[in-house]
Residue frames as qw, qx, qy, qz and C-alpha x, y, z in Angstrom:
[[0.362, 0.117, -0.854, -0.355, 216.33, -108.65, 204.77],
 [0.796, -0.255, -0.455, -0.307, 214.84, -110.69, 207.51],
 [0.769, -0.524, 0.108, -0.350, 214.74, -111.76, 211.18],
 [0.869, -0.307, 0.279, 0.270, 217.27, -114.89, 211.12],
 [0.654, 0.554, -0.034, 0.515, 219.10, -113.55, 207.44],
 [0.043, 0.874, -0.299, 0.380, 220.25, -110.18, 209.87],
 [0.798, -0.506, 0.261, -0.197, 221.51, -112.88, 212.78],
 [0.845, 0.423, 0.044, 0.325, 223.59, -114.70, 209.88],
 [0.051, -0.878, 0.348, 0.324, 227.33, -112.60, 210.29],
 [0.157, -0.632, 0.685, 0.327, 229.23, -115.15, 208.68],
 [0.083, -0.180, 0.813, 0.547, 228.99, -116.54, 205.15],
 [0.158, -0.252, -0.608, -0.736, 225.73, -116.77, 203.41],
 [0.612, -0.046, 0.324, -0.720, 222.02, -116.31, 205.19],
 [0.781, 0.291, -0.307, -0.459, 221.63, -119.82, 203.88],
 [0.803, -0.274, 0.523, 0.086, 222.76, -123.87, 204.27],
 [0.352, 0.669, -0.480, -0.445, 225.15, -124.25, 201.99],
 [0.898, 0.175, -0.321, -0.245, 225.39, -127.36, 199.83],
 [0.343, 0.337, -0.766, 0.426, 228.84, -128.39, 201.84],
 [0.366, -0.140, 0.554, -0.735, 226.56, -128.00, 205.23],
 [0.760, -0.013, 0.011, -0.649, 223.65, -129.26, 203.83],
 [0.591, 0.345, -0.725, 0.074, 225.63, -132.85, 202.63],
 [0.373, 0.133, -0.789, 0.469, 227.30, -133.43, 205.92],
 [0.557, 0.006, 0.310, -0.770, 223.85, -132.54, 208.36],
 [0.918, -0.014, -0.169, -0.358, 221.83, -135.20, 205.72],
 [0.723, 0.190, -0.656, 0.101, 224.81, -137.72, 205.69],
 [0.121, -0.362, 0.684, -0.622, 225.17, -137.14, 209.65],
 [0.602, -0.020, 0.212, -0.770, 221.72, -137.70, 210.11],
 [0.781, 0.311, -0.436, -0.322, 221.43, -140.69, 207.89],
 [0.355, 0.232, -0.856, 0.295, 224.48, -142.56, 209.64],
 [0.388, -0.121, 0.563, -0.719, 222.47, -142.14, 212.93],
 [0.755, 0.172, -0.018, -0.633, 219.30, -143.61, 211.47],
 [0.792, 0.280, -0.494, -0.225, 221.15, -146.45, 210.25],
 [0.406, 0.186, -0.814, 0.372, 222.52, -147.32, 213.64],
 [0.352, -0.436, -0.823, 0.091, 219.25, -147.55, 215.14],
 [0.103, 0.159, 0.399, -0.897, 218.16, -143.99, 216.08],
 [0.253, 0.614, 0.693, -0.281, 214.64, -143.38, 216.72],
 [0.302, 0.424, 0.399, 0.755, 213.23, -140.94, 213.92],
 [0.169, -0.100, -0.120, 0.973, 212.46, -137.58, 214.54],
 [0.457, 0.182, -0.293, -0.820, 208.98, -137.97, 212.61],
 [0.782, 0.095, 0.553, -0.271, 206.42, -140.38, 211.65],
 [0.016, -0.533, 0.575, 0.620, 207.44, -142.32, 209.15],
 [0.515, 0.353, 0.769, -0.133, 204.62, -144.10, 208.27],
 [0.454, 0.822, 0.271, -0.212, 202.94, -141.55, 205.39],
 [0.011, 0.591, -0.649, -0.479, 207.05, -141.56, 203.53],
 [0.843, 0.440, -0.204, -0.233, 206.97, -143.62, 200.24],
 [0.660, 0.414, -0.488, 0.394, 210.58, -144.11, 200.60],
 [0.806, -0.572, -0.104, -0.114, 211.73, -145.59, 204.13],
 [0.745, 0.401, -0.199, 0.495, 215.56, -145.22, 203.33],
 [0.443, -0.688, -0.288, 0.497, 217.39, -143.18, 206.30],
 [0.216, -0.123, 0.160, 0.955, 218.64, -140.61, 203.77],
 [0.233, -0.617, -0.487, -0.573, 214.81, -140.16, 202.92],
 [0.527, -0.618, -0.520, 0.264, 214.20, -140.06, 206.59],
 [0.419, -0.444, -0.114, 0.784, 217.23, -137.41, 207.43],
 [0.033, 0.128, 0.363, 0.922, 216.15, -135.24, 204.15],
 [0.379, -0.707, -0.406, -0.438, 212.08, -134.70, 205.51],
 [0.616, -0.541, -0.327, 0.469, 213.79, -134.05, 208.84],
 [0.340, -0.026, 0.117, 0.933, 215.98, -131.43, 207.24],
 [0.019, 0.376, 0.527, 0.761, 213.32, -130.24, 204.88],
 [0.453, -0.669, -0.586, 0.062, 211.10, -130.21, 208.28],
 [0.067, -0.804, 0.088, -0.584, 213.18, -128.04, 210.30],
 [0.723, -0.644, 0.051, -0.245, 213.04, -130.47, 213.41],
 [0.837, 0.158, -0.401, 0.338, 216.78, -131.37, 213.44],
 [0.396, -0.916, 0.043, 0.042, 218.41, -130.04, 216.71],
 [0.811, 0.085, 0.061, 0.575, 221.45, -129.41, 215.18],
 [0.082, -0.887, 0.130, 0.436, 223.86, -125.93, 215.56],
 [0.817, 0.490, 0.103, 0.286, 226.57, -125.04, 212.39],
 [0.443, -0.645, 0.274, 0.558, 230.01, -123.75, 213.43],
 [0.544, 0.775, 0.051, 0.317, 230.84, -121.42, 210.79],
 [0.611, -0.601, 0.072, 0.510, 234.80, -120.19, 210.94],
 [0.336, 0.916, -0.204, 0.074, 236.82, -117.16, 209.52],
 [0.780, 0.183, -0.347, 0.488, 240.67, -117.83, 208.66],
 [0.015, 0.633, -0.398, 0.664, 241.05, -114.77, 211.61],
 [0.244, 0.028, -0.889, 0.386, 239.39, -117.40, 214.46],
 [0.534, 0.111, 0.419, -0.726, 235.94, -115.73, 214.88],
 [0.136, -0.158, -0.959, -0.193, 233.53, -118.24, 214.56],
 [0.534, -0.171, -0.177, -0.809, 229.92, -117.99, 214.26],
 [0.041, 0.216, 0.974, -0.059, 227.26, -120.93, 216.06],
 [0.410, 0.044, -0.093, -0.906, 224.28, -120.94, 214.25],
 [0.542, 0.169, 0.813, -0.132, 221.48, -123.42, 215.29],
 [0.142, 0.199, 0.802, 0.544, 220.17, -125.14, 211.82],
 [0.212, 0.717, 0.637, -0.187, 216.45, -123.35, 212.44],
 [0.036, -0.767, 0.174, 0.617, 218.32, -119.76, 211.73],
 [0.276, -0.372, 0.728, 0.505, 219.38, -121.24, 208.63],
 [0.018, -0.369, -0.891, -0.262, 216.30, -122.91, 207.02],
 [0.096, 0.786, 0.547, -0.273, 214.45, -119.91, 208.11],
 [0.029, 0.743, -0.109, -0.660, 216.44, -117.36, 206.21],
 [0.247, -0.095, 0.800, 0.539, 216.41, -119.23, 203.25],
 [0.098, 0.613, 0.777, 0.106, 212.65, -119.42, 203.37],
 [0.033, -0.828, -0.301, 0.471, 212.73, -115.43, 203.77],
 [0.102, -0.400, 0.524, 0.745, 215.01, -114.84, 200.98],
 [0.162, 0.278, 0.842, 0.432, 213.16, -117.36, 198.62],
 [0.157, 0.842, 0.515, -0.034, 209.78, -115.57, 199.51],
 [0.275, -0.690, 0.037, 0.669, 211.57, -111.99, 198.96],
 [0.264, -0.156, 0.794, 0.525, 213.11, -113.12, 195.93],
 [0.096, 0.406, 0.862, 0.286, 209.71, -114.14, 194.75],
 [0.038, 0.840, 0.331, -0.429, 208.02, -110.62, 195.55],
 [0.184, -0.640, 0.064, 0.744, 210.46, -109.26, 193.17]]
């Protein structure tokens, strides 16, 4: 498939919507207790900290890792770049076919 999708062992090459939720809504809380953004946030329309945390996301620049677990106890850490880059390799794949 791809570079970060073959790195993926456990559950989808992809952020799922359950991940993707709790990453913005993490991200958001932060923002609203006074972290610094991650971006400029001058050239956003919308100045809201869930706008903020969702061009972060959508950016790539969150240093964040996802602990994926199996009911047997292996567990997977996958920083969030691995994640948002195999998505973008599937989508373009996808779109070759």
């Amino acid at each position: 498939m791809g570079e970060y999708a073959d790195k993926i062992k456990i559950g989808p090459p992809r952020l799922t919507r359950f991940e993707r939720a709790r990453i913005l809504g993490a991200r958001a809380l932060q923002l609203s207790m006074g972290a610094s953004p991650l971006i400029s946030i001058e050239e956003l329309s919308r100045r809201d900290p869930l706008s903020i945390a969702r061009e972060e996301l959508s950016l790539g620049i969150l240093p964040i890792t996802v602990k994926r677990m199996l009911p047997s106890g292996e567990h997977q850490i996958i920083p969030l770049k691995w994640l948002l880059e195999a998505e973008r390799e599937i989508y373009r794949w996808s779109l070759k076919q």
